[in-house]
Steps between C-alpha positions, in 0.01 A plus 500: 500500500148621526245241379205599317256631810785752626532642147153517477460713803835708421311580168187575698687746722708637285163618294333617821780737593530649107152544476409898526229593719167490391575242252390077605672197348241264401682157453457314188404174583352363186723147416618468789391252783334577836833437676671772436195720515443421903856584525498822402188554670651392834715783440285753464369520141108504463411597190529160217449561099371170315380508133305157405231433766530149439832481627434764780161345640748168663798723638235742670322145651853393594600870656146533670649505834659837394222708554684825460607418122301684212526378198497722179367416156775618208450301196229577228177504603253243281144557553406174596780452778334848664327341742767265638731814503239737674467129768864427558688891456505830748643653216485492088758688289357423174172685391561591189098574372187662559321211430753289732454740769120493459484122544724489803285751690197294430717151644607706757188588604344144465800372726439765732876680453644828442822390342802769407590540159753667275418587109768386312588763240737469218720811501689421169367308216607124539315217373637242738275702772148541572414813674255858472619749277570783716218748324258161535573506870410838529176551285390145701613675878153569610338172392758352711448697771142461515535090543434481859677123555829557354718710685787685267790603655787524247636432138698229446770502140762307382794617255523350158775280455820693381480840630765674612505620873461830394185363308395316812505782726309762269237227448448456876477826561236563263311243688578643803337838365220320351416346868486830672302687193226218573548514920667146537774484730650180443730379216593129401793527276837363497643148522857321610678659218337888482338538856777754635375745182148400575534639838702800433189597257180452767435120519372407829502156427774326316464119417841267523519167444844339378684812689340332814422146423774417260430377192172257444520147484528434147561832364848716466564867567111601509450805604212525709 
């Protein structure tokens, strides 16, 4: 019987071979320990996705050794926690505001880094999600552009809960066209349970947690 390491990396693998090209698995870490995170990364998996700093800051002190992990920021973005983010992350998913873009430039430029970002957009109306509304995003484009210690490289969206695969897949799509009417090639979109449809529609990153991880200690069937 395989024990929990050798499913793990089965999982991993398994992943790594369905994965189109063009398209990177970034491995939802968030919940889980640093154990299983230098596992994975001894097999080849670089890129980490953690969404409360103050449970990321110890595993990246623990993992520091690891110099070739980056470490992505998904969850919401507060204002206050920019700076720790904009410290501690290569990468932030969740930019969801002018005025939340504005202040990380200005920490990023106190700090002295160019961090990558994604705007969040909300491609369906949900109120469970934060996000851009898609003619927001676009009327705000060149202010966004013009912020010269941020660098944008993609769109990151998340289905509302309870639409149909068919929904799912017209939904990323549209973000998918959004992203190339505004220049950005990346896409962050799709999870454990929708990522397949995700990358069948543009994404270019796709985020998987339980579908690589297994389920988080403490929580049942989440699907991140």
């Amino acid at each position: 019987m395989p024990n929990e390491l050798e499913e793990r990396a089965q999982r991993w693998r398994a992943l790594q071979t369905q994965m189109p090209e063009g398209v990177r698995l970034l491995a939802v870490s968030k919940g889980h320990p640093a154990a299983p995170v230098r596992e994975l990364a001894e097999l080849g998996q670089v890129d980490f996705g953690e969404s409360r700093v103050q449970d990321a800051l110890p595993k990246q002190e623990q993992l520091a050794d690891l110099v070739q992990i980056r470490w992505h920021f998904i969850g919401r973005l507060q204002a206050n926690k920019v700076r720790p983010v904009v410290r501690a992350f290569a990468v932030i998913h969740s930019v969801d505001s002018l005025a939340l873009a504005q202040r990380m430039d200005r920490i990023a430029a106190e700090e002295g880094v160019i961090p990558e970002a994604f705007l969040q957009v909300k491609m369906r109306p949900d109120p469970a999600k934060g996000g851009w509304d898609p003619q927001a995003l676009t009327d705000a484009w060149p202010q966004l552009q013009a912020l010269p210690h941020v660098r944008f490289t993609g769109l990151m969206t998340m289905a509302p809960l309870g639409c149909s695969q068919e929904q799912r897949s017209a939904l990323f799509a549209d973000c998918r066209t959004l992203a190339d009417r505004l220049g950005l090639r990346e896409c962050s979109m799709g999870m454990s349970g929708d990522w397949p449809e995700a990358a069948a529609a543009g994404a270019t990153w796709v985020r998987v947690g339980s579908g690589l991880f297994g389920a988080r200690p403490g929580v049942v069937n989440f699907p991140a």
